[in-house]
C-alpha positions, -999 to 999 in steps of 0.1 A, spaced: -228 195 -617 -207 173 -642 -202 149 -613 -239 148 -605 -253 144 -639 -227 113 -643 -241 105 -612 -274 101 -621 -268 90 -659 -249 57 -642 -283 55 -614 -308 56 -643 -282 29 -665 -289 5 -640 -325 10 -633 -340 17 -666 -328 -18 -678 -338 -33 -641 -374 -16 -646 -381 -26 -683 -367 -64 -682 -392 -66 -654 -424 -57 -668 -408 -80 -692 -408 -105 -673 -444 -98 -657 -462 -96 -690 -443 -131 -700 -456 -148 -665 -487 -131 -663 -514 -155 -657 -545 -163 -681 -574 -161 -654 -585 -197 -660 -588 -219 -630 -595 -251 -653 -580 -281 -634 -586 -265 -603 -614 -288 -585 -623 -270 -544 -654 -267 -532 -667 -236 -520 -673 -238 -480 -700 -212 -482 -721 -225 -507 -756 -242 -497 -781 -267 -508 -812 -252 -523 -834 -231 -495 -806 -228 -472 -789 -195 -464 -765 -176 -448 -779 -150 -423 -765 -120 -398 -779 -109 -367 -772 -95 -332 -776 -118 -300 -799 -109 -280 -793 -135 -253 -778 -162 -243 -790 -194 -229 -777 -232 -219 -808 -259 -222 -810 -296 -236 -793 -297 -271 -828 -320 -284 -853 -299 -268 -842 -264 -276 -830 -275 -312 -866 -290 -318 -883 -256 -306 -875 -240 -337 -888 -262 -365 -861 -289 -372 -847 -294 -407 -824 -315 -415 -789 -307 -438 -797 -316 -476 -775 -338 -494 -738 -316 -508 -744 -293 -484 -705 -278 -476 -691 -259 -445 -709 -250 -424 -737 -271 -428 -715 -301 -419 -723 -289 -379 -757 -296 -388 -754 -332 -402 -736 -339 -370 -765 -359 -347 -773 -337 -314 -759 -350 -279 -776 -371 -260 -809 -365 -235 -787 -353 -207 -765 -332 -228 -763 -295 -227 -757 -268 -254 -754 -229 -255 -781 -212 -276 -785 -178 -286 -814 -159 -292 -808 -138 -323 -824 -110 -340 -820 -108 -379 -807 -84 -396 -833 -89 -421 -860 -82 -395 -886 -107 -383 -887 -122 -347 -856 -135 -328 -843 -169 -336 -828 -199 -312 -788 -203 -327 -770 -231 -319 -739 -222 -307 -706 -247 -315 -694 -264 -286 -657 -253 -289 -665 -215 -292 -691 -216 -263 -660 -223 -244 -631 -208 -254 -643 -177 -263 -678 -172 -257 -710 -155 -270 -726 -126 -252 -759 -104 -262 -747 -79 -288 -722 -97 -307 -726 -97 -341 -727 -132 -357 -734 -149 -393 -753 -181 -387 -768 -209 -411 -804 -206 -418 -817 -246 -424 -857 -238 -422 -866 -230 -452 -843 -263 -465 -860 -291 -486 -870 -321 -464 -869 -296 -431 -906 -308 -422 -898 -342 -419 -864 -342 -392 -867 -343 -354 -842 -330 -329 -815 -312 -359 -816 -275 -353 -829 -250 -376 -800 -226 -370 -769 -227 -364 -735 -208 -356 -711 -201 -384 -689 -168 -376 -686 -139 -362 -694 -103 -381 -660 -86 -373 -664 -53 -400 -669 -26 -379 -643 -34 -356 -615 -36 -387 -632 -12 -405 -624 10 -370 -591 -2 -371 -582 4 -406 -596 40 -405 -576 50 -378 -543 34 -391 -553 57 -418 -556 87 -401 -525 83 -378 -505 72 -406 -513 102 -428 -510 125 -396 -474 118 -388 -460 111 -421 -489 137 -436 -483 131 -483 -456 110 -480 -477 86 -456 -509 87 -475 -485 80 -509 -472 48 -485 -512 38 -484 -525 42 -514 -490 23 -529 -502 -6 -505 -534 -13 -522 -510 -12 -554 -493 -40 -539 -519 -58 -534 -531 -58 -567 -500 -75 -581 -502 -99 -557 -538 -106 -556 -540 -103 -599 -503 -116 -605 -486 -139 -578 -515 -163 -564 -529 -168 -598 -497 -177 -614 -488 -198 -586 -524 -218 -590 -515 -220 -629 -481 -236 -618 -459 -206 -633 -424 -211 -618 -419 -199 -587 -389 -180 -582 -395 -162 -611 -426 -149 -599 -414 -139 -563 -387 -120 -577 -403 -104 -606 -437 -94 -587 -415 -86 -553 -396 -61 -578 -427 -44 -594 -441 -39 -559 -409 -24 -545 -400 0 -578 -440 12 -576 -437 14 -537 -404 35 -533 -409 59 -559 -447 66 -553 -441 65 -516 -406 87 -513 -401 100 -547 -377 101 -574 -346 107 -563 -311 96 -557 -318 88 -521 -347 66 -535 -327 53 -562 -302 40 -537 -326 21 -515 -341 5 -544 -308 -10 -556 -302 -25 -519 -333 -40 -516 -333 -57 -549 -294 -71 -536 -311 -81 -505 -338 -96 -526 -316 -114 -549 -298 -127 -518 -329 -139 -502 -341 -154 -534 -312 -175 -537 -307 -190 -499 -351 -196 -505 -342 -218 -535 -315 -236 -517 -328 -245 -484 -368 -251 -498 -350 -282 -517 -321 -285 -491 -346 -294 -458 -376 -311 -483 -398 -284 -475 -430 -301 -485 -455 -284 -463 -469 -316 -448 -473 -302 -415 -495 -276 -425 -537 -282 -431 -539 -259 -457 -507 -269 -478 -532 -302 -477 -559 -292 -491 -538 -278 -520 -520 -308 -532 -559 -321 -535 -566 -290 -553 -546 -288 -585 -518 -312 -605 -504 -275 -612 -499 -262 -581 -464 -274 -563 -467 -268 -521 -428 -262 -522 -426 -236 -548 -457 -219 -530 -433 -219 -497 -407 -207 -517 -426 -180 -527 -435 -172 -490 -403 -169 -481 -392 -143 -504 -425 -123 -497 -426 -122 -462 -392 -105 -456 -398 -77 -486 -415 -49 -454 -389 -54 -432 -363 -53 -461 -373 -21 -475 -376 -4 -445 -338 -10 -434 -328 0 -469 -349 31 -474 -338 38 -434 -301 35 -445 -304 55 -475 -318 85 -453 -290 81 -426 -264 81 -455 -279 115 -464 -287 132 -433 -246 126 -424 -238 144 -454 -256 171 -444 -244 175 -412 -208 171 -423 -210 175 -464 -167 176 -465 -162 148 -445 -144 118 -465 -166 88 -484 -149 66 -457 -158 82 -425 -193 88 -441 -196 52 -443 -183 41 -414 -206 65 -392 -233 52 -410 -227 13 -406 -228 24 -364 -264 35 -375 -270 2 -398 -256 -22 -367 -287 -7 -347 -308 -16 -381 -298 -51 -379 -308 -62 -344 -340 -44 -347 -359 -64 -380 -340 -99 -367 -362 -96 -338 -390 -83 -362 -390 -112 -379 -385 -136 -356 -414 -123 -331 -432 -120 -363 -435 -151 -370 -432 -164 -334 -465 -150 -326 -487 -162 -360 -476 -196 -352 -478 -198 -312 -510 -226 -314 -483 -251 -331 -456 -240 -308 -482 -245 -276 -488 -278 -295 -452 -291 -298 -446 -278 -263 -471 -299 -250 -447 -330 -271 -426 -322 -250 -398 -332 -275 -364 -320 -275 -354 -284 -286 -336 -296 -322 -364 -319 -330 -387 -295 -323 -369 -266 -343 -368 -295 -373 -399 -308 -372 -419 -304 -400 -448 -281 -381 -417 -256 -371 -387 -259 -396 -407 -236 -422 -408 -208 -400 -373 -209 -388 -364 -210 -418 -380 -185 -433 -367 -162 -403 -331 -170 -408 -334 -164 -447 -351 -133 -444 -326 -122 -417 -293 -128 -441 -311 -108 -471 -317 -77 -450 -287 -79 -433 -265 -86 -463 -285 -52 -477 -271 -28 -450 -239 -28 -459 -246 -28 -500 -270 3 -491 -249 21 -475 -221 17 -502 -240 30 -525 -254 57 -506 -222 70 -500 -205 64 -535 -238 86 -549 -243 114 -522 -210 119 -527 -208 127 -564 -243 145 -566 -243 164 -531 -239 199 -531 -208 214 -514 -212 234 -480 -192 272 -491 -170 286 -460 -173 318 -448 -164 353 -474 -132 365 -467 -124 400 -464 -113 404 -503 -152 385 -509 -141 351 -523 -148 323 -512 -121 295 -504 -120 268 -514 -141 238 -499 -119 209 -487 -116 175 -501 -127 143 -489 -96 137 -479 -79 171 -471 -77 164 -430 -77 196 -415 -81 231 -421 -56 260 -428 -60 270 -391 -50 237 -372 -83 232 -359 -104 199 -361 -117 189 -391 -149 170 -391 -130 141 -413 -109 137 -385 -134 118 -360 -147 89 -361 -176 85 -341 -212 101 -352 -217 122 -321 -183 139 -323 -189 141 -360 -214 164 -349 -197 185 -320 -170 190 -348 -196 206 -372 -211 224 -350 -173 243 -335 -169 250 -377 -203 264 -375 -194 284 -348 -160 298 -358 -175 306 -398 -198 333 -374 -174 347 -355 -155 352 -385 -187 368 -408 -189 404 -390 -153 414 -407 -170 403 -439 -196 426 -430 -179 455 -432 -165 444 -466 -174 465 -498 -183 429 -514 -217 421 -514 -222 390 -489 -245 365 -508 -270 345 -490 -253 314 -490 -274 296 -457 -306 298 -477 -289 291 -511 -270 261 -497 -305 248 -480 -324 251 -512 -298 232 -529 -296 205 -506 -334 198 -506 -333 194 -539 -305 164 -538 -329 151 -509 -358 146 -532 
């Protein structure tokens, strides 16, 4: 008991002061709210009279683009209009030209309307009767009445929320069926994270707060609220905290490094564009910066929090086995854990960016200056950063793991004697027993780790009838022991 309490005193030493300096740090970064400076025009706003609409398709139809756009009252795109009224400022095809039209019912009600559907989605992906869409509604705009041949409607977006609402109910529901509290704890502290990042990270970033600061501080809140609500307090918990924030550290450091080392300026990203035009405040390379630390924090808490488990599970199957062997039977698990999230990442990121890499296939450059380029070397980058921080965390995990389940686990008793006493539990480094037979420390591979448990399991019964028949009451040790381990599992 003495060496778990010291245990947990030294766990709690190093987390209390982790916790509090940053919720520190968070209330000294957090952002005002104020997008002053900030100048980006909102693509769904509209000129006066002109809406946004939703309906279902009711069919679909290819005629001339002037005809069928003058069948349903022409207007023409007021002046400032944004988005997606920039389609309709666009002058239609000529006589001989063809374009895909869709005859709509409103959700609103009222009789079907003739949507113009864009020329790149009629093709790749199509438009069929039922689909949902949001379309741009120009008759009621002012001037409308006086235009010939623009249409009066057209194509904006599809209306995808039933399908993800469908999607997100039964992530839910298998979620909270196989991992049952602990899995709906998991979902609810997801939204949690998304409220620091949503209230905390992108704000400060568009206030030009500094960036590394704010990956590391809001990555921390996220993964101290995330562990402990999802898993519990505990020293299992405890321990995968500590190796993510290593592993966090570690991938905070290479970020800073190679964002500055390869000029990652984000010029070969759209987007990253449209920021620099934005806001004086906001810097493109400390918003990558930030990106790379985020998008490994998943994968890196779930080889830590993986570890952790394994570290503990070993114990129980062999709790007198030394701190060494512990550690080295679970580094053979934590070499499985470090192939699996490097091609995580890597097919991650492989498959959100495969219309670039189509794209720079079709260069057909070489395979360096392709891996280099400026529409590539982000994401490579970001995988091989994110790979050293998790697998730099492994080993640090496990360390600890080991170094704490072994001075708060519970020992395993041995059998009752004939006089009723127990003997004494051997040490981590005792070897064998009295009787010359195997002692679990002695292996050193996980699978005979456990055929050597199990033959001690099996000689403590053949040796607890004599204790039967012992005036010494026998205690219940099995369920006693149990109880007691549960309760170091958290």
């Amino acid at each position: 008991m003495a060496a778990r309490s010291k245990a947990n005193r030294i766990l709690a030493a190093v987390l209390i002061p982790l916790a509090l300096l940053t919720l520190a740090g968070m209330a000294a970064l957090w952002p005002s709210g104020s997008k002053e400076g900030v100048s980006l025009a909102n693509p769904y706003s509209t000129a006066p009279g002109v809406t946004f609409d939703t309906g279902t398709i009711q069919s679909v139809v290819t005629g001339n683009c002037m005809q069928g756009s003058a069948q349903q009252g022409p207007a023409q795109q007021a002046p400032g209009q944004q988005g997606g009224g920039q389609q309709g400022a666009q002058q239609p095809p000529g006589k001989g030209s063809d374009c895909t039209f869709a005859y709509t019912e409103p959700d609103k009600g009222g009789s079907p309307v003739k949507v113009v559907i864009n020329p790149d989605v009629a093709s790749s992906h199509g438009v069929k009767p039922g689909d949902q869409i949001r379309y741009l509604n120009l008759s009621n705009a002012q001037g409308a009445g006086g235009s010939q041949g623009s249409p009066a409607y057209i194509f904006v977006d599809f209306v995808r929320t039933l399908p993800i609402i469908l999607l997100a109910v039964l992530y839910a529901v298998v979620v909270i069926a196989v991992a049952r509290w602990r899995g709906l704890r998991a979902l609810i502290g997801l939204v949690g994270a998304y409220f620091v990042l949503a209230n905390f990270l992108l704000p400060g970033l568009v206030e030009g707060k500094p960036p590394l600061l704010l990956a590391l501080v809001g990555s921390t809140v996220i993964m101290i609220g995330v562990l402990y609500f999802a898993h519990g307090f505990s020293a299992r918990t405890s321990t995968a905290l500590l190796g993510t924030v290593f592993g966090l550290a570690i991938t905070a450091l290479l970020a800073a490094w190679a964002t500055d080392a390869a000029n990652l300026a984000g010029v070969g990203s759209h987007d990253a564009a449209t920021l620099v035009n934005t806001s004086s405040n906001i810097s493109i390379s400390g918003v990558i910066l930030c990106g790379l630390i985020i998008s490994g924090l998943g994968v890196l808490n779930d080889v830590t929090i993986t570890q952790s488990s394994a570290v503990w599970e070993l114990y129980e199957l062999a709790p007198a086995s030394s701190a060494r062997k512990l550690f080295t039977s679970a580094m053979r698990i934590g070499r499985d854990h470090i192939a699996s999230p490097v091609y995580t990442i890597a097919f991650a990121y492989a498959g959100a960016a495969l219309p670039i890499l189509i794209i720079v296939m079709l260069y057909d450059r070489p395979l360096l200056d392709t891996l280099t380029s400026a529409e590539l070397s982000e994401e490579v980058i970001r995988t091989l950063v994110g790979s050293i921080g998790l697998v730099l965390a492994i080993p640090v995990t496990t360390l600890i793991a080991v170094l704490v389940v072994k001075a708060t686990g519970v020992p395993v008793p041995g059998p009752v004697p004939a006089g009723g006493v127990h003997p004494p539990v051997a040490g981590p480094g005792d070897g064998k027993h009295d009787d010359g037979h195997s002692h679990a420390d002695d292996v050193a591979d996980t699978g005979a780790l456990a055929a050597a448990v199990l033959e001690e399991r099996s000689r403590r019964a053949a040796v607890e009838p004599a204790a039967v028949h012992t005036d010494a009451p026998v205690p219940p040790e099995v369920p006693a022991t149990r109880r007691g381990r549960r309760a170091d599992r958290g």
